[in-house]
C-alpha positions, 0 to 999 in steps of 0.5 A, spaced: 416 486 514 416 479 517 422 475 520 425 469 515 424 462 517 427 459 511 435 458 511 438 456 504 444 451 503 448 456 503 446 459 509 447 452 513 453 452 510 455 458 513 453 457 520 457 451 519 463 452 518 464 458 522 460 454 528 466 448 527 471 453 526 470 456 534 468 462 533 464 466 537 456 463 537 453 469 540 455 473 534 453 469 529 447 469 532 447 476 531 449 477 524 443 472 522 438 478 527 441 483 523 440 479 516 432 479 518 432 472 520 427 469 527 430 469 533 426 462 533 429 460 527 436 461 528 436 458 535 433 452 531 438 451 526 445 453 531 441 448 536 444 454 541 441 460 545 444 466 546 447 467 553 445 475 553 437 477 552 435 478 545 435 486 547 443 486 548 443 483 540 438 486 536 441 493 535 436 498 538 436 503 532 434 497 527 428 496 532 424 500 526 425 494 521 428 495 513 424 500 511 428 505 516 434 502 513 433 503 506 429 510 506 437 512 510 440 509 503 442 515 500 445 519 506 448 512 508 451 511 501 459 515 499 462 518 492 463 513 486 468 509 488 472 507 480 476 501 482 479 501 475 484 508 478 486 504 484 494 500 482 496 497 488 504 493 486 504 486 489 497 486 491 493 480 490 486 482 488 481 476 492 477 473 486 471 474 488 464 479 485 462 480 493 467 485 494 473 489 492 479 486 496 486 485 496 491 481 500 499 485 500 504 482 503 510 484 506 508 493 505 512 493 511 518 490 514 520 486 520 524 493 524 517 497 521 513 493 525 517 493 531 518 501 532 509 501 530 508 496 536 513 499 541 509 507 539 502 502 540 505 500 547 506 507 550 500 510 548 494 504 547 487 506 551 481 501 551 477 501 544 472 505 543 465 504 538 462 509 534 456 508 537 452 505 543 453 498 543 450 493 549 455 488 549 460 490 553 464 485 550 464 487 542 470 490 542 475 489 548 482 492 545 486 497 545 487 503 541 492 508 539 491 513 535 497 514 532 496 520 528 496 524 533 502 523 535 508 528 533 512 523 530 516 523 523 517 515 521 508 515 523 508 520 518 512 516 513 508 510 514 501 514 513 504 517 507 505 511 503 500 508 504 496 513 501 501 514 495 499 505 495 492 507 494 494 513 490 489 516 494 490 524 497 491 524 504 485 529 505 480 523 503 482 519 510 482 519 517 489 518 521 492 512 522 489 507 528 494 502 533 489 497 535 493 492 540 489 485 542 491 481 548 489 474 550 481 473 549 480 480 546 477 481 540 473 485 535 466 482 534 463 481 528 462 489 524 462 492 519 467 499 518 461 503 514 458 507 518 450 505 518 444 509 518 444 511 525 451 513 525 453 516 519 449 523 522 455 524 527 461 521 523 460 522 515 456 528 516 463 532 514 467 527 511 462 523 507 463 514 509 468 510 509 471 507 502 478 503 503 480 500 510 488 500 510 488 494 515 497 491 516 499 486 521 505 488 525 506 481 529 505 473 528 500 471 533 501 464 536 494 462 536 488 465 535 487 472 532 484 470 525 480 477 522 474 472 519 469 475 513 464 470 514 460 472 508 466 473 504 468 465 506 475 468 508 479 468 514 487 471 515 491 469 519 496 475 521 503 475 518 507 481 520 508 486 514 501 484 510 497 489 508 489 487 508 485 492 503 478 492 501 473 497 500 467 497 504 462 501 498 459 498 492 461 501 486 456 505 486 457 508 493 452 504 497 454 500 502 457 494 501 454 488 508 459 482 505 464 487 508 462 484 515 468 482 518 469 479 525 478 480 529 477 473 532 480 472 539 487 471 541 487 465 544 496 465 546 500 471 545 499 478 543 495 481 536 497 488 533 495 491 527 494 499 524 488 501 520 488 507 516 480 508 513 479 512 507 473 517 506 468 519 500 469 526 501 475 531 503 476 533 510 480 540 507 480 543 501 473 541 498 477 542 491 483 536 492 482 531 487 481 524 490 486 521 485 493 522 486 497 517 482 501 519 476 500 515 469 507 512 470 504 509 476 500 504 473 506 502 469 505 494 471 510 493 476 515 487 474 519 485 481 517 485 488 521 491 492 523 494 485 530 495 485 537 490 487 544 493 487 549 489 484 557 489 482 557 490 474 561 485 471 569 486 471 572 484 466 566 489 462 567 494 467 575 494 464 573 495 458 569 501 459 574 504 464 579 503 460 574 507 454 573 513 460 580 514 461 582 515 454 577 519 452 576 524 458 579 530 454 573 530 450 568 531 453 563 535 450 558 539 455 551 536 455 545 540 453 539 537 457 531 539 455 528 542 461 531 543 468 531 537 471 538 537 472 541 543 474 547 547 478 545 549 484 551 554 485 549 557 479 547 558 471 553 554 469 553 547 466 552 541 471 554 536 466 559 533 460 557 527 456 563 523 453 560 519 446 560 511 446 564 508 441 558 503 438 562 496 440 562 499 446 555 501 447 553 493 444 558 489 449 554 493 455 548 491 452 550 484 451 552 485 457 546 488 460 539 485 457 541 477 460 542 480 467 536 485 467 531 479 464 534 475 469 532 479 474 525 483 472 523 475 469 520 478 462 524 479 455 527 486 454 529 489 448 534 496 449 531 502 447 537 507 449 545 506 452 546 512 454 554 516 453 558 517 460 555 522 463 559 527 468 556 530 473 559 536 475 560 540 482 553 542 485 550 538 480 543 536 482 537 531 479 531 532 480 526 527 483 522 524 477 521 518 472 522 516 466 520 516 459 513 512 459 513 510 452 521 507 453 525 506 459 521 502 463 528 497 466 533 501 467 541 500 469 545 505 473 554 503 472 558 508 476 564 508 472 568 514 476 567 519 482 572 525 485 566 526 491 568 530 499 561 525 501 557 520 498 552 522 493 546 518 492 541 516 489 534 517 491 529 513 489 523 509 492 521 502 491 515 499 489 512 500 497 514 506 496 519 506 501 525 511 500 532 508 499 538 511 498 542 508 494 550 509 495 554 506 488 562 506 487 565 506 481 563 498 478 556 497 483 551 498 479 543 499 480 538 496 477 531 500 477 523 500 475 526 506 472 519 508 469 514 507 475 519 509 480 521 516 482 528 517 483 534 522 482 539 526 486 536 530 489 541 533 495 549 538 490 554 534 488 560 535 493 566 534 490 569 535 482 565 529 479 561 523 478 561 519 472 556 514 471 552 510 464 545 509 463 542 503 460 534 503 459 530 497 456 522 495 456 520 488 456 517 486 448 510 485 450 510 492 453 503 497 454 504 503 456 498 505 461 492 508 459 491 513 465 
C-alpha cells in the first residue's frame, strides 16, 4: 500500500497543537509512520527530522504493511464488550464517539494514596514493554507489580475497583504501580495488544478491555497523560481514576486509545494501572459481569452516606414514645433470614408500633433533611416502627427494597450494648465504613444501591433504632 502524502486539516491541527504543547517530536513523528504517513511528508509538514534513524521509528513487525495488520484483525480483536452494563457512580463519561471513557474523581482519598505510593517506593523496578521496542527511551519509569505483594489494604484496593466496574476479578490482570521521576516517561502507546504481540500475551486471556488507571499525587509540572487523537490531555490529580476502554464495541481495537504519559518536568508522578481482559484467566464459566440490579440504581450523592444528629426537640418526642411504650413490645416476625440470633433459634428482635402522629412528625421531620442532602424531591414510601434488637442479634449485608427504599435514614433511639455495634456499609466508591450511632445520631444512606448491615452479634441486652425510606418523585427503578 503506498505511503500517504496528503495531511488534511484536521491532521495539521494535530501535530499543531501538540507540537506547541511541548510534547515529544519524535514520537509524534512516530504515531504519523505508524498511520501510514511518508517519512517525506511528515518531515515536511513538522519542519523537523527525527534524532534517531528512521529504523528505531518504524516498529519492525509492521515492516510488512496494513494488510499483515488487517489479515491478524481477528486474533487481535476481544469479546464484545456492552457498555451500557458498566455504571461507574460519580463518573463523567467524555462526550466523545472515538471512544469509550470516563474521568472519576476522588476514587481514592488522600491517606489511600499516601500508603499505594510508599508500598510503590519499596518494591519499584525499571518499566518493562511487552515487546521489543529500539528506543530505549520509550518507557523510562518505574514498575511495581503491586498485586503480587501479600498485602490486605492492596487487596481491597483491587477489589473495589473491580466492583467499580462491576467486572469480576477473574477477567483482569494485578493492579500495577508505575513510579515516573524527572524526565521520565511513557512515549505515546496503546494498551491493546497488537497483532505481533497478542500470541504471547492475549493468547490465554483474550485482549485488554478496560484500563483502571488512579493518580495518587499532584505533579509540579509536567506529567500530563495526553490522547492526541482524542484532543485531551490529564493532568494528575491525586485520587482521580482515568477509565477507558480500548476496544470498539464490536471487540476490535480501538487506535484513538493511543496515549502518551508525558515527561515529569518538576516533582515525581505515581499512579496504579489495573487492566481488564476479554476472557477469564480461571474458571472459564465466570460471567464477566458482577453487579446487581440495585447497583445501576442512579447514585444521588457523592460518597453516599453522611451522619448527623437527628433534631432534639423531635428526638424528645420519640424518646419519650419509646419509654412509655417498652411493655408492649411485640416480637417481630421478619420474612426471610436476614436477620437472625446468632446464639440460637430465639427471636433476634421486637417491634414497638408508632402512633400515626408520631410516624408524620418524623417524616416532617425527615423528608426536608433528606431532599437537602440527596438534592432531589422525596416522597416516603415506609416509616418503620422501633425496632429492638436483641442479644446476638445479626443483619445480614444486603440492599434494600428496588421498587422503594431508595434514601434511607437510621435514628438510634436506645442501646444497653458491652461494645459498640456497627454499621457496615460501603459507600458509593465502594469503600467499607463502619458507622458507629448513639442514641440521637442518625445515618442518612443510599439504602437501595449500597450494601449495608450488622454483620458482627450484638453484645449487649438492646439496640433500638427507626427506619425511615424515601424515593425521589421522578424515580425509575433500573432495567438490569
Amino acid at each position: 500500500m503506498p505511503k500517504k502524502t496528503y495531511f488534511n486539516s484536521e491532521w495539521k491541527r494535530w501535530i499543531k497543537t501538540n507540537v506547541d504543547a511541548g510534547q515529544d517530536k519524535d514520537g509524534i513523528f512516530k504515531i504519523l509512520l505508524d498511520e501510514g504517513y511518508q517519512y517525506s511528508a511528515i518531515k515536511r509538514v513538522m519542519k523537523y527530522e527525527p534524532k534517531v534513524p528512521v529504523s528505531q521509528l518504524i516498529n519492525p513487525f509492521h515492516a510488512t504493511g496494513q494488510q499483515q495488520r488487517q489479515d491478524s484483525l481477528q486474533d487481535n480483536s476481544g469479546a464484545k464488550i456492552s457498555p451500557e452494563k458498566l455504571f461507574i457512580p460519580n463518573a463523567q463519561r467524555l462526550d466523545t464517539d472515538k471512544a469509550e471513557f470516563y474521568t472519576l474523581h476522588n476514587f481514592l482519598n488522600a491517606d489511600e494514596c499516601c500508603q499505594i505510593i510508599e508500598l510503590i517506593n519499596q518494591k519499584k523496578q525499571p518499566s518493562q514493554l511487552s515487546s521489543y521496542e529500539a528506543d530505549q527511551s520509550f518507557r523510562t519509569s518505574s514498575t511495581c507489580h503491586l498485586g503480587h505483594i501479600d498485602n490486605a489494604f492492596m487487596q481491597d484496593i483491587d477489589q473495589r475497583i473491580c466492583r467499580m466496574l462491576g467486572i469480576h476479578s477473574d477477567y483482569s490482570e494485578v493492579i500495577q504501580g508505575q513510579y515516573y521521576e524527572i524526565g521520565q516517561e511513557f512515549k505515546p502507546h496503546t494498551d491493546y495488544f497488537e497483532a505481533h504481540e497478542f500470541g504471547n500475551h492475549g493468547a490465554s486471556q483474550g485482549q485488554r478491555t478496560y484500563t483502571f488507571m488512579i493518580y495518587l499525587n499532584t505533579v509540579e509540572e509536567g506529567g500530563e497523560t495526553v490522547f492526541p487523537k482524542l484532543g485531551e490531555a490529564f493532568k494528575p490529580e491525586p485520587g482521580m481514576a482515568v477509565i477507558w476502554n480500548s476496544l470498539n464495541p464490536d471487540g476490535t481495537t480501538n487506535g484513538n486509545t493511543l496515549h502518551h504519559a508525558t515527561a515529569v518536568k518538576k516533582g515525581y508522578k505515581a499512579v496504579i494501572t489495573k487492566w481488564f481482559r476479554s476472557k477469564p484467566n480461571t474458571n472459564k464459566s465466570v460471567n464477566m459481569y458482577t453487579k446487581e440490579t440495585n447497583e445501576y440504581i442512579h447514585n444521588y450523592t457523592r460518597e453516599g452516606i453522611s451522619k448527623l444528629q437527628f433534631p432534639e426537640p423531635v428526638f424528645k418526642q420519640i424518646r419519650a414514645f419509646y419509654q412509655l411504650h417498652q411493655s408492649q413490645e411485640t416480637i417481630e416476625h421478619i420474612p426471610g433470614d436476614f436477620v437472625f440470633n446468632q446464639k440460637n433459634n430465639a427471636s433476634c428482635s421486637n417491634l414497638i408500633e408508632l402512633s400515626d402522629d408520631l410516624r408524620q412528625t418524623i417524616h416532617d421531620t425527615m423528608k426536608p433533611i433528606m431532599e437537602h442532602w440527596c438534592g432531589a424531591e422525596l416522597e416516603p414510601t415506609y416509616v418503620y416502627g422501633i425496632r429492638v434488637y436483641k442479644e446476638h442479634a445479626v443483619l445480614k449485608q444486603h440492599r434494600d427494597r428496588l421498587e422503594t427504599h431508595i434514601i434511607s435514614a437510621i435514628i438510634n433511639v436506645d442501646q444497653d450494648v458491652d461494645d459498640d455495634w456497627p454499621l457496615v456499609i460501603d459507600d458509593n466508591s465502594y469503600r467499607q465504613h463502619h458507622v458507629m450511632l448513639k442514641p440521637g445520631d442518625m445515618v442518612l444512606y443510599e439504602s437501595g444501591r449500597l450494601k449495608h448491615g450488622r454483620p458482627f452479634a450484638l453484645k449487649g441486652r438492646r439496640y433500638a433504632n427507626i427506619f425511615c425510606h424515601f424515593k425521589p418523585v421522578d424515580y425509575v427503578p433500573p432495567k438490569f
